[in-house]
C-alpha positions, 0 to 999 in steps of 0.5 A: 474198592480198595483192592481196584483202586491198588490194582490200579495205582500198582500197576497201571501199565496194561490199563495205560496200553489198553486205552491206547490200543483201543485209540489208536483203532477207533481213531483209524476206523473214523475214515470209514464214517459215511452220512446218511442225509435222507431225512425220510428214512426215519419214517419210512422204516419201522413203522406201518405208514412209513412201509406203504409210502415206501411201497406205493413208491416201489410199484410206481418206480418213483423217484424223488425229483429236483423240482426247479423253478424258474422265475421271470420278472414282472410283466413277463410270462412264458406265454412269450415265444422268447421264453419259452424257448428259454425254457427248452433251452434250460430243460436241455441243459439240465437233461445234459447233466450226469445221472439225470434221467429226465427232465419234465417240463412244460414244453416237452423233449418231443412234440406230442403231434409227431414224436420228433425231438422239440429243440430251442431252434424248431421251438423258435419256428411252430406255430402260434396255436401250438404254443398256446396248446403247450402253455394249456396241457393237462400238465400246465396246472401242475408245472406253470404258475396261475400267472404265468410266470414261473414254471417248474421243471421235474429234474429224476435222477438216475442213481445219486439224487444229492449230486444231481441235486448240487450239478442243477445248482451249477446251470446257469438261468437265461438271462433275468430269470430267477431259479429256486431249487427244491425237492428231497435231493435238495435237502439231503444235500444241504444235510450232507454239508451241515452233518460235515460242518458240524463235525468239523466246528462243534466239537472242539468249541464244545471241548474248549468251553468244557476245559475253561469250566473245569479249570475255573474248578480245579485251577489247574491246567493239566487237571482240567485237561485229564478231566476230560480225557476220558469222555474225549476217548469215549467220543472216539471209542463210540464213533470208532464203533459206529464205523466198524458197525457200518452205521451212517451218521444223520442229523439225530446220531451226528450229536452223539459225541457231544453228548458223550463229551458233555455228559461223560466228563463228570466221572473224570471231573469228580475224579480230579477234583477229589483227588486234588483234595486228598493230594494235600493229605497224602504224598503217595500217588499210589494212596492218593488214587486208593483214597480217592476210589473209595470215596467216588469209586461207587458213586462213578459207577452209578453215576455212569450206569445211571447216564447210560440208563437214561439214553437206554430209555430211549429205546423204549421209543417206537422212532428208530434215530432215537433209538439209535440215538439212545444205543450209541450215545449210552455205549459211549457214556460207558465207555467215558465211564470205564475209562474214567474208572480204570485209565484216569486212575493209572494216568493220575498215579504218573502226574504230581499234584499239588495244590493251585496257587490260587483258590479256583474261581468257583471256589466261593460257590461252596460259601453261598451253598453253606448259606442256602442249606442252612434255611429250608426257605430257599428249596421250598421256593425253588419247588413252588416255582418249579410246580406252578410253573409247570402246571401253567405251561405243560398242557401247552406242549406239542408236537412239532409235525413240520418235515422241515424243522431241523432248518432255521427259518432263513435257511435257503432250503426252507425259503426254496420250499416255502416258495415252491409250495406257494406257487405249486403245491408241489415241494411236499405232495402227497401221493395215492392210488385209486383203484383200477380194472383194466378189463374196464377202464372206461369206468374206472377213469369215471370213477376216478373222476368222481373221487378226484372231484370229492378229494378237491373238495376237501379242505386244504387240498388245492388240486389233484393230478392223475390220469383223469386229466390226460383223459380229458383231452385225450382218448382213454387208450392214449391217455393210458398209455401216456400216463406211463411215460410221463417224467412225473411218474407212471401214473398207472399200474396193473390194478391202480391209478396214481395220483398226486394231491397237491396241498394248499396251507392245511392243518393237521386235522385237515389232514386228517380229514384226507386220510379218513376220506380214503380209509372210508372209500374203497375206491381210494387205496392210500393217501401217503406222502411226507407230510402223512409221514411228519404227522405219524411221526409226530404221534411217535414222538409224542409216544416216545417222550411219554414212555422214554420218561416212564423207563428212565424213571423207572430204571434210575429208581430200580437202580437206587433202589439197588444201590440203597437197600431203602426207599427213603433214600431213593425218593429223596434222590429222586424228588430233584430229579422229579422237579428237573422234568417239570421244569424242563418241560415247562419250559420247551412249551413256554419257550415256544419250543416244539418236541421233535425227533431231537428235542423229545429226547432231552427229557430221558437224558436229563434223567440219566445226568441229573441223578448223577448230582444226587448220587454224588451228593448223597454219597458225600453226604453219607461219607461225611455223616461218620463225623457227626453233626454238620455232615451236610456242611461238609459234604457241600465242601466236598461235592458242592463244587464239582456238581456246580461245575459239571452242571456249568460244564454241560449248559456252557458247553452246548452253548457251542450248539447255537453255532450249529446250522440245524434249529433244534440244536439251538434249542437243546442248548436252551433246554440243557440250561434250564434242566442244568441249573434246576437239577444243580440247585435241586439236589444242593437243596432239596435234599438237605432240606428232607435230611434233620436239621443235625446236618447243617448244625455245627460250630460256627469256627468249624463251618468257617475253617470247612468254607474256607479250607474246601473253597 
């Protein structure tokens, strides 16, 4: 370690100039970051439901609508000439908009009994009865409300959904009628904006709260600051790299630079901190960054490749934006890590340090972790705490299957669904095909009618919509033909009939029930829609915080193991790490919080970044034990600050989360306090308490000279 840190300290320019080279690329790549705001391309891809969705949308060429609602107040019903007309005229206007393809409504483009085009104006003059047929179509279930007071239109793009989804929120509604807009499109624009709004907000307040905590370490300024350079170039390097790789960012990846910010910052906060030390020891830079390598050199790189590891666990994981997640956000930590390592040391050889005016603020936290270590009562409650705790809420967890879990509950895409699935059943349907022989269609519409009957029925399912019911007040060979055009869809291909099952309130198991009824049916190919999708999502979830958590352990202690040469050690470095999971665990169930495609991944991270305290204080605590007696005292005085303030550093800096307008990112924030605190603690206590008691021994003036001197 000696021979780098002199490489380094000697010649520091090439590290320098590197750095920068690489900055200054990743820095203009950044104008090619493109976002990927479809949510349900994380289930459609990689798994076996996901694929049939997606290929029972492809042979139907479906695309998914806009479905607007519009609203009349009370007492009024479309049933009234006057409004339905309003309607005509809205459908016209949405139909007029760039990249809409149709528009399906309840009174449609042209009349049914000539095919000529169905204006406001001819709409003002037809007959009453056939007003009263439009309002009591085969299409009136599925598109007027049991009230008659709101009715739906099915907006199809024709290329770019999101656009066409913000240009329906630009038409105005006929006077007093009210209009909620839902639909994917709808949330993929709302997602755009949100990924926007966060890139934008949350990583300079995360940055900010990072700089107030290192200084409340270091006292200094410009330490505080250089401290975090290495992880702020990592955040940069690792979305350089995801837009030189053509990689969109989504609701899971846009936090990766948060997280490489947060969690890479340790390397260059120990680095710091200890050269601060040794600065009062040695006037030669050059020696000041030889002295501090050998001390923390090895304990950064394991603390560097042990983070890495824990994000890598999640490739272990069967989801695909966690494996991403993983991927992108352990390359950036590698990067913070080389930086910190390599470029920190060069800079920190042209900075003159010298000791803070003033003792840090966090200086006094050395004092009460002298008190804490030196009686074993305070690990044993920590531990006891920690595992009734866990054994009570633990089997409480579950999974969160909503499709719409990263809004708040008053978000207004929630609030448009929320509404739209109360009056139709329609903002999140399900689809799925019967089985059909057009040699002999007669039967298979009555076969289809038998299922359609047996599939209503069921629990939780309000009604199914299909070519049965154009059949049934049409004739089989118009129905046919009818149902290929319908602005819902083609309701028909060579071999299937398409069908759409719209969903009251229904449970998991009720859903489960649905899927059964159609493996068990062979006159019922598929059931598949968002919410089968959610529910398998939910299973992959379940699985990936299972075996991310096993492959991270597993990693971190083979990598101990390594480093150590003993397993005595590695469980001691190991048992805080242990304790930090069941903590963390337990509290996402007792918090009410669900595991989701975000918060399933916290278990792996806090692995990677809670080992780092552990090895960092083992290292000092075997730094310290050349000295005799009391090494424990003295390894406090020297990591016990920093490993504090890291852990403050991560837990304050994801508190810029809660201003994020995605819901999980309020809980991660929650979740990184609790792991924060208990891996901190952990490691400061436990392990001195499996060490002999010759670790905590020593003269009372020398422990108050070392409390003092260090703080």
């Amino acid at each position: 370690m000696r021979r780098i840190g002199s490489l380094i300290a000697r010649h520091p320019e090439p590290f320098l100039a590197a750095t920068a080279l690489v900055s200054i690329l990743a820095a203009i790549s950044l104008f090619r970051i493109q976002f990927n705001a479809d949510v349900a391309s994380f289930i459609t891809e990689g798994n076996e439901r996901g694929e049939a969705f997606a290929a029972l949308q492809a042979k139907y060429e479906t695309a998914d609508p806009v479905n607007v609602v519009l609203s009349l107040p009370d007492g009024e019903t479309f049933a009234s000439r006057s409004r339905l007309v309003d309607l005509a005229e809205f459908r016209d206007a949405l139909a007029a908009l760039d990249g809409v393809a149709s528009v399906g409504a309840l009174i449609p483009d042209v009349s049914p009994l000539d095919g000529s085009p169905l204006t406001p104006e001819r709409l003002a003059a037809v007959p009453e009865e056939f007003l009263n047929v439009a309002t009591s179509g085969p299409l009136a279930g599925l598109l007027l409300s049991e009230d008659a007071r709101h009715s739906m239109l099915v907006v199809i793009p024709d290329g770019d959904g999101i656009q066409v989804a913000r240009d329906v929120g630009t038409v105005s509604p006929p006077p007093g009628v009210g209009v909620t807009i839902a639909g994917n499109p709808a949330v993929y624009a709302a997602v755009v904006d949100i990924l926007s709004l966060f890139l934008l907000l949350i990583p300079p307040v995360v940055l900010l709260l990072l700089l107030a905590v290192f200084y409340a370490n270091v006292g200094d300024r410009r330490l505080s600051v250089l401290a975090v350079v290495p992880a702020l170039l990592g955040s940069l390097w690792t979305f350089g790299l995801i837009s030189v790789l053509g990689r969109p960012i989504d609701v899971v990846t846009v936090i990766v630079p948060i997280f490489v910010l947060v969690m890479g910052s340790a390397d260059g906060l120990h680095f710091v901190t200890h050269f601060q030390d040794i600065a009062a020891e040695h006037d030669d830079p050059s020696e000041r960054v030889i002295s501090t390598l050998r001390e923390v050199g090895t304990p950064m790189i394991l603390t560097t490749v042990s983070t890495a590891a824990g994000f890598l666990s999640l490739l272990a994981t069967d989801v695909r934006p966690i494996r991403q997640l993983g991927l992108f956000a352990a390359i950036g930590i590698t990067f913070a890590g080389v930086i910190s390592f390599f470029a920190l040391p060069a800079l920190m050889t042209r900075i003159g340090v010298t000791a803070p005016a003033r003792p840090p603020i966090l200086g006094g936290v050395v004092v009460g972790l002298r008190r804490l270590v030196s009686a074993r009562w305070p690990a044993a409650a920590l531990v006891v705490t920690v595992v009734i705790f866990a054994g009570i809420f633990i089997p409480q967890l579950e999974v969160d299957s909503d499709p719409l879990f990263f809004f708040t509950t008053d978000h207004e895409v929630r609030q448009a669904f929320d509404r739209t699935e109360e009056l139709f059943g329609g903002a999140t349907p399900l689809f799925g095909e019967f089985v059909f022989d057009p040699a002999d269609p007669q039967q298979s519409l009555a076969t289809a009618a038998e299922n359609t009957a047996e599939l209503e029925s069921l629990a939780g399912v309000r009604s199914v919509f299909s070519l049965v019911d154009l059949a049934g007040v049409l004739p089989a060979d118009a129905a046919i033909s009818a149902g290929r055009e319908l602005p819902i869809g083609s309701l028909i291909s060579d071999d299937g009939l398409r069908f759409l099952l719209l969903p009251g309130e229904f449970s998991a198991e009720e859903l489960r029930g649905w899927l059964d009824f159609a493996d068990e049916n062979d006159q019922v190919r598929i059931i598949t829609g968002l919410p089968v999708l959610w529910d398998e999502m939910a299973r992959l979830i379940l699985g990936a915080q299972i075996w991310s958590v096993i492959a991270a352990l597993v990693l971190v202690a083979a990598l101990l193991l390594a480093t150590y040469r003993r397993i005595r050690p590695t469980v001691v470095a190991l048992l805080p790490l242990i304790l930090t999971i069941a903590a963390l665990l337990g509290f996402i169930a007792a918090s009410g919080i669900q595991l989701n495609l975000i918060t399933a991944v916290a278990s792996s991270i806090v692995i990677g970044v809670g080992i780092d305290y552990a090895i960092h204080f083992v290292a000092a605590i075997d730094h310290a034990r050349q000295a005799g007696d009391g090494y424990i005292m003295r390894a406090i005085d020297r990591a016990g600050r920093p490993i504090v303030a890291n852990a403050l550093g991560i837990a304050i800096a994801l508190s810029a989360l809660l201003l994020s307008p995605l819901r999980p990112h309020h809980h991660i924030s929650g979740i990184m306090w609790v792991s924060m605190t208990v891996a901190a603690l952990g490691a400061l206590l436990v392990i001195p308490a499996l060490l002999p008691r010759a670790g905590v021994r020593e003269p009372v003036a020398e422990a108050a000279d070392g409390a003092g001197g260090r703080a």
